[in-house]
Short mmCIF file of the C-alpha atoms (twelve columns), coordinates in Angstrom:
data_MODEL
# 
_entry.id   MODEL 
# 
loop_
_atom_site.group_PDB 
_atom_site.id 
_atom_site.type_symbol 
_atom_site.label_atom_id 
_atom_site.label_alt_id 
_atom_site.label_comp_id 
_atom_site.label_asym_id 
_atom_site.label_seq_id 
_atom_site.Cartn_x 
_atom_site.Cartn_y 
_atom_site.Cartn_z 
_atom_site.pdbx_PDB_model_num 
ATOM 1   C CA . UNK A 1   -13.618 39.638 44.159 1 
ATOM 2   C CA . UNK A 2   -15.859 41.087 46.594 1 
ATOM 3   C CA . UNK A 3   -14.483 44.017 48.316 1 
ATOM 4   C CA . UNK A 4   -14.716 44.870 52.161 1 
ATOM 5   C CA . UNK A 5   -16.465 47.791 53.275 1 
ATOM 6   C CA . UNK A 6   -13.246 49.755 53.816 1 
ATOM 7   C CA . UNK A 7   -11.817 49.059 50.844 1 
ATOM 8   C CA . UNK A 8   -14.574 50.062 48.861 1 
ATOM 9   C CA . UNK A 9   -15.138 53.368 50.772 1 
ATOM 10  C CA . UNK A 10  -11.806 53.684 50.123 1 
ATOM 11  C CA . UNK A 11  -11.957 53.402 46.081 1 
ATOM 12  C CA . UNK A 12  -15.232 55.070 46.334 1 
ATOM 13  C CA . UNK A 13  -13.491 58.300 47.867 1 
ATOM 14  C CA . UNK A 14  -10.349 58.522 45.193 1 
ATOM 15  C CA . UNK A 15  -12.930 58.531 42.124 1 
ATOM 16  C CA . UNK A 16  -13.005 61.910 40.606 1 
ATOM 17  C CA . UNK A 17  -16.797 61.672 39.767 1 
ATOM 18  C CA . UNK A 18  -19.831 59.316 40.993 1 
ATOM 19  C CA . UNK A 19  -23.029 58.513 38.899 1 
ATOM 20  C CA . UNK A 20  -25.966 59.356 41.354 1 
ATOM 21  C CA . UNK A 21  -29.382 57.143 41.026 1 
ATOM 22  C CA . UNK A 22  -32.560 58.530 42.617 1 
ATOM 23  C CA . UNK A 23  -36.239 57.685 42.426 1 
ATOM 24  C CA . UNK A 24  -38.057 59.722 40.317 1 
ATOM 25  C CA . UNK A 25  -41.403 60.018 39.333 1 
ATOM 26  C CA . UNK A 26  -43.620 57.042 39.648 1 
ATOM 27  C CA . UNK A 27  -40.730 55.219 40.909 1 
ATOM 28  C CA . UNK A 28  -38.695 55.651 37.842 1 
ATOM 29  C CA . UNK A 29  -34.876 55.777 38.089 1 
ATOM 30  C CA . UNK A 30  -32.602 59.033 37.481 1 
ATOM 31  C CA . UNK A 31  -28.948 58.874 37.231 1 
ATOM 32  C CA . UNK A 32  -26.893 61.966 36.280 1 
ATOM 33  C CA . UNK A 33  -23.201 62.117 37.073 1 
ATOM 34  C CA . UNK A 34  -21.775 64.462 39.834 1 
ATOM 35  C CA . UNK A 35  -19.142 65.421 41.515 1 
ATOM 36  C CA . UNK A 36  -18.992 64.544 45.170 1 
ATOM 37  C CA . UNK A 37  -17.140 64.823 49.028 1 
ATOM 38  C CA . UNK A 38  -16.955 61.788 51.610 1 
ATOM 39  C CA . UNK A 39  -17.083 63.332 55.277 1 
ATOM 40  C CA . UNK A 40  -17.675 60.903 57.801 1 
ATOM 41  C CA . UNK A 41  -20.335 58.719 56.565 1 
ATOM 42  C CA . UNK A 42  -22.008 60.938 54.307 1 
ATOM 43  C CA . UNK A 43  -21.838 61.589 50.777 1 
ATOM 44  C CA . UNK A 44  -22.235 65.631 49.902 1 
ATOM 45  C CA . UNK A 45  -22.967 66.604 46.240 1 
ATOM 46  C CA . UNK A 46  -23.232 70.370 45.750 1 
ATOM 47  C CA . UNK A 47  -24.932 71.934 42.930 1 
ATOM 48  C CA . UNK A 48  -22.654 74.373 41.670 1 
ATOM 49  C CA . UNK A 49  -22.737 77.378 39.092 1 
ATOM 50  C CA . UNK A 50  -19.609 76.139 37.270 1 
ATOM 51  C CA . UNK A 51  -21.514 73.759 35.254 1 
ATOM 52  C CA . UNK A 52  -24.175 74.893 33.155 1 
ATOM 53  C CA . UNK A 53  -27.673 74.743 34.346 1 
ATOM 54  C CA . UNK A 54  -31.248 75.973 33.329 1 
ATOM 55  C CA . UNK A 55  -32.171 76.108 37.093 1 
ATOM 56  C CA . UNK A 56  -30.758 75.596 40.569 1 
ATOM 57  C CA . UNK A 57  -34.282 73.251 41.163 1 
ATOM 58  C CA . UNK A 58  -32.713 70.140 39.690 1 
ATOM 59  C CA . UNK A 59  -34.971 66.743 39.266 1 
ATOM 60  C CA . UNK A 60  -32.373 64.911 41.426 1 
ATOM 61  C CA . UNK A 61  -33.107 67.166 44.525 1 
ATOM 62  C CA . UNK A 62  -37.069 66.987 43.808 1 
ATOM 63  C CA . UNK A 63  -36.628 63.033 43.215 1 
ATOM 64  C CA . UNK A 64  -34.756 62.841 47.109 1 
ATOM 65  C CA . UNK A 65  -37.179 65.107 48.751 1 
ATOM 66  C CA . UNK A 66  -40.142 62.869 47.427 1 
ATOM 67  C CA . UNK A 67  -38.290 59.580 47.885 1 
ATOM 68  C CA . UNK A 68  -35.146 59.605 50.295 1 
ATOM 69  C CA . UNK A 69  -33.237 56.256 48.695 1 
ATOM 70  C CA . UNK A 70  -30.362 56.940 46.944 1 
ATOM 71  C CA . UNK A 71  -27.306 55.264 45.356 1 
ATOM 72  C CA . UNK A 72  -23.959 56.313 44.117 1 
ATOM 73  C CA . UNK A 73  -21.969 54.319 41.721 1 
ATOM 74  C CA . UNK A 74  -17.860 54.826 41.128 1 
ATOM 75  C CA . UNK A 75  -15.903 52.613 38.705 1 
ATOM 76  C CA . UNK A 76  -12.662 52.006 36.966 1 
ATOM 77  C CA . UNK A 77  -12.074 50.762 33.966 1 
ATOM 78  C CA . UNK A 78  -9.053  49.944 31.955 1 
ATOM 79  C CA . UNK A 79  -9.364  48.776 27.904 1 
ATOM 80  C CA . UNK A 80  -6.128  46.904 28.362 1 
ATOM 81  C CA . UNK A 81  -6.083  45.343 31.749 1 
ATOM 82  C CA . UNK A 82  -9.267  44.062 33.080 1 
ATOM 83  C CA . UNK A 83  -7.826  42.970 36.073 1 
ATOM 84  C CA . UNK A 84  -7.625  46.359 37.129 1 
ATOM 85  C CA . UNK A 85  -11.318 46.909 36.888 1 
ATOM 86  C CA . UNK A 86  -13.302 48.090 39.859 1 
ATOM 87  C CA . UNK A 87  -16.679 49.455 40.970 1 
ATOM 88  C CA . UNK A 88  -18.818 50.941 44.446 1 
ATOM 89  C CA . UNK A 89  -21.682 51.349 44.652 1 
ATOM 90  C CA . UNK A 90  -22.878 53.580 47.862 1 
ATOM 91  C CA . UNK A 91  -26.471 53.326 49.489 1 
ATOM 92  C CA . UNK A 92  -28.202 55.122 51.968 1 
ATOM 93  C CA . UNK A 93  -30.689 57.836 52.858 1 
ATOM 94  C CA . UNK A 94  -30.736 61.313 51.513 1 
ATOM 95  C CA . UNK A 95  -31.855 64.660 52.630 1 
ATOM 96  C CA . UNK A 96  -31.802 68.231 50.809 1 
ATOM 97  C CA . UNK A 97  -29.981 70.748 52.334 1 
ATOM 98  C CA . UNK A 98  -31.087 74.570 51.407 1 
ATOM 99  C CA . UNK A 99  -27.846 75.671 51.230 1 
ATOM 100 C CA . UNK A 100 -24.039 74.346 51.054 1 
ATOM 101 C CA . UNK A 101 -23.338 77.382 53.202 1 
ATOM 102 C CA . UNK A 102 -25.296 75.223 56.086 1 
ATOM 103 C CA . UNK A 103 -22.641 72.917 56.282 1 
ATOM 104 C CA . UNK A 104 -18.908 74.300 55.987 1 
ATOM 105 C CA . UNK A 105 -17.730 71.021 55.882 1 
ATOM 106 C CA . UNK A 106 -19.265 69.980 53.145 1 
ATOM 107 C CA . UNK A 107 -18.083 73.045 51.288 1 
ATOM 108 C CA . UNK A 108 -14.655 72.894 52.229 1 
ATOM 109 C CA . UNK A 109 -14.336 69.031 51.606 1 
ATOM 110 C CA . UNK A 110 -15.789 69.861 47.979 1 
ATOM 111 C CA . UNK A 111 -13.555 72.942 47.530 1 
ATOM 112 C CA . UNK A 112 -10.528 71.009 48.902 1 
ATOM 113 C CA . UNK A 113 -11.133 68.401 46.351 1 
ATOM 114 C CA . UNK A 114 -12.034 70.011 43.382 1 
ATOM 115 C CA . UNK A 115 -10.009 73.194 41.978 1 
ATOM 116 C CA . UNK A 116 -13.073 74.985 40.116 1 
ATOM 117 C CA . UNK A 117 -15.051 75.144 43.369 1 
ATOM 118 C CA . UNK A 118 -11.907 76.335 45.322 1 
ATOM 119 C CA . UNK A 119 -11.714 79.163 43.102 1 
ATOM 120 C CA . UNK A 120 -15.466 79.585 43.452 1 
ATOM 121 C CA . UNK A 121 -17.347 77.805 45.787 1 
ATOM 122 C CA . UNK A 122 -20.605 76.322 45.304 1 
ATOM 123 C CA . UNK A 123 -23.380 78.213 47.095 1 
ATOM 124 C CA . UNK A 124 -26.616 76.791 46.091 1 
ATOM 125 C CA . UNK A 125 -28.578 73.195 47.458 1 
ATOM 126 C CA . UNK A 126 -26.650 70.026 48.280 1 
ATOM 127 C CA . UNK A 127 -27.359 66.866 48.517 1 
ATOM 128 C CA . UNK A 128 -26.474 64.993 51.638 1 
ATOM 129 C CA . UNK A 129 -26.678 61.209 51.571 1 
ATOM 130 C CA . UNK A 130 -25.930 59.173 54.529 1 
ATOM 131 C CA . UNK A 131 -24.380 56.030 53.598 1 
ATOM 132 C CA . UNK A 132 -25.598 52.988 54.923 1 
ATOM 133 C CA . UNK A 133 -24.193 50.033 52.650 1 
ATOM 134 C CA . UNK A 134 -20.864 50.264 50.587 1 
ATOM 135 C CA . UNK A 135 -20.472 47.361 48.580 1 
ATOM 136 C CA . UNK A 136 -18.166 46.591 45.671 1 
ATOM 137 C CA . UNK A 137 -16.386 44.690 43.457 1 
ATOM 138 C CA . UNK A 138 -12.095 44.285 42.264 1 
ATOM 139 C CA . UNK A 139 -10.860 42.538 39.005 1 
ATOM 140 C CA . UNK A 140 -7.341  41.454 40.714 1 
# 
């Protein structure tokens, strides 16, 4: 069934990680997982030094500063119970920030929601995508 727009931001929100899709290089797609914050009607993604990186100039921040579209995907799925299966997708229009420190929201949404970053907070680029279609789909 097709879920309204609240409902979807709301599953959206509880998922612990998102798969982000950008436009890459002669309009090629990029998805790479990431951990994320909902505040308001934007979608933050920080990137972080808790994960292992070779650089801080990721391909996803290049790919939204050359082509703004972007699209994040949650799901659920459960082996046993397909009824219980769910996915939203989140589209909209995203911008590079310089810093996470530029928007204390952001970083305290992502700190508040994630453990690792309250115990060390991301400090590097985010990714800041405002959301202009949430659409979705429920099992049950």
């Amino acid at each position: 069934m097709r879920l309204e727009q609240h409902e979807a931001r709301r599953r959206f929100s509880s998922a612990r990680v998102a798969r982000l899709a950008t436009v890459g290089e002669e309009g090629r797609p990029h998805v790479v997982p990431v951990t994320f914050a909902v505040v308001g009607n934007v979608i933050w993604s920080a990137v972080d030094q808790l994960k292992p990186k070779t650089t801080v100039r990721l391909r996803r921040l290049a790919n939204v500063s050359a082509h703004p579209a972007a699209s994040f995907l949650a799901d659920y799925y459960d082996d046993a119970d397909w009824s219980l299966l769910w996915w939203v997708r989140a589209d909209g229009t995203g911008r590079v920030v310089p810093s996470i420190d530029d928007a204390p929201e952001a970083r305290q949404a992502l700190c508040a929601r994630y453990p690792q970053y309250a115990a060390q907070p991301p400090s590097g680029p985010a990714l800041a995508v405002e959301v202009e279609r949430w659409v979705g789909w429920a099992g049950g």
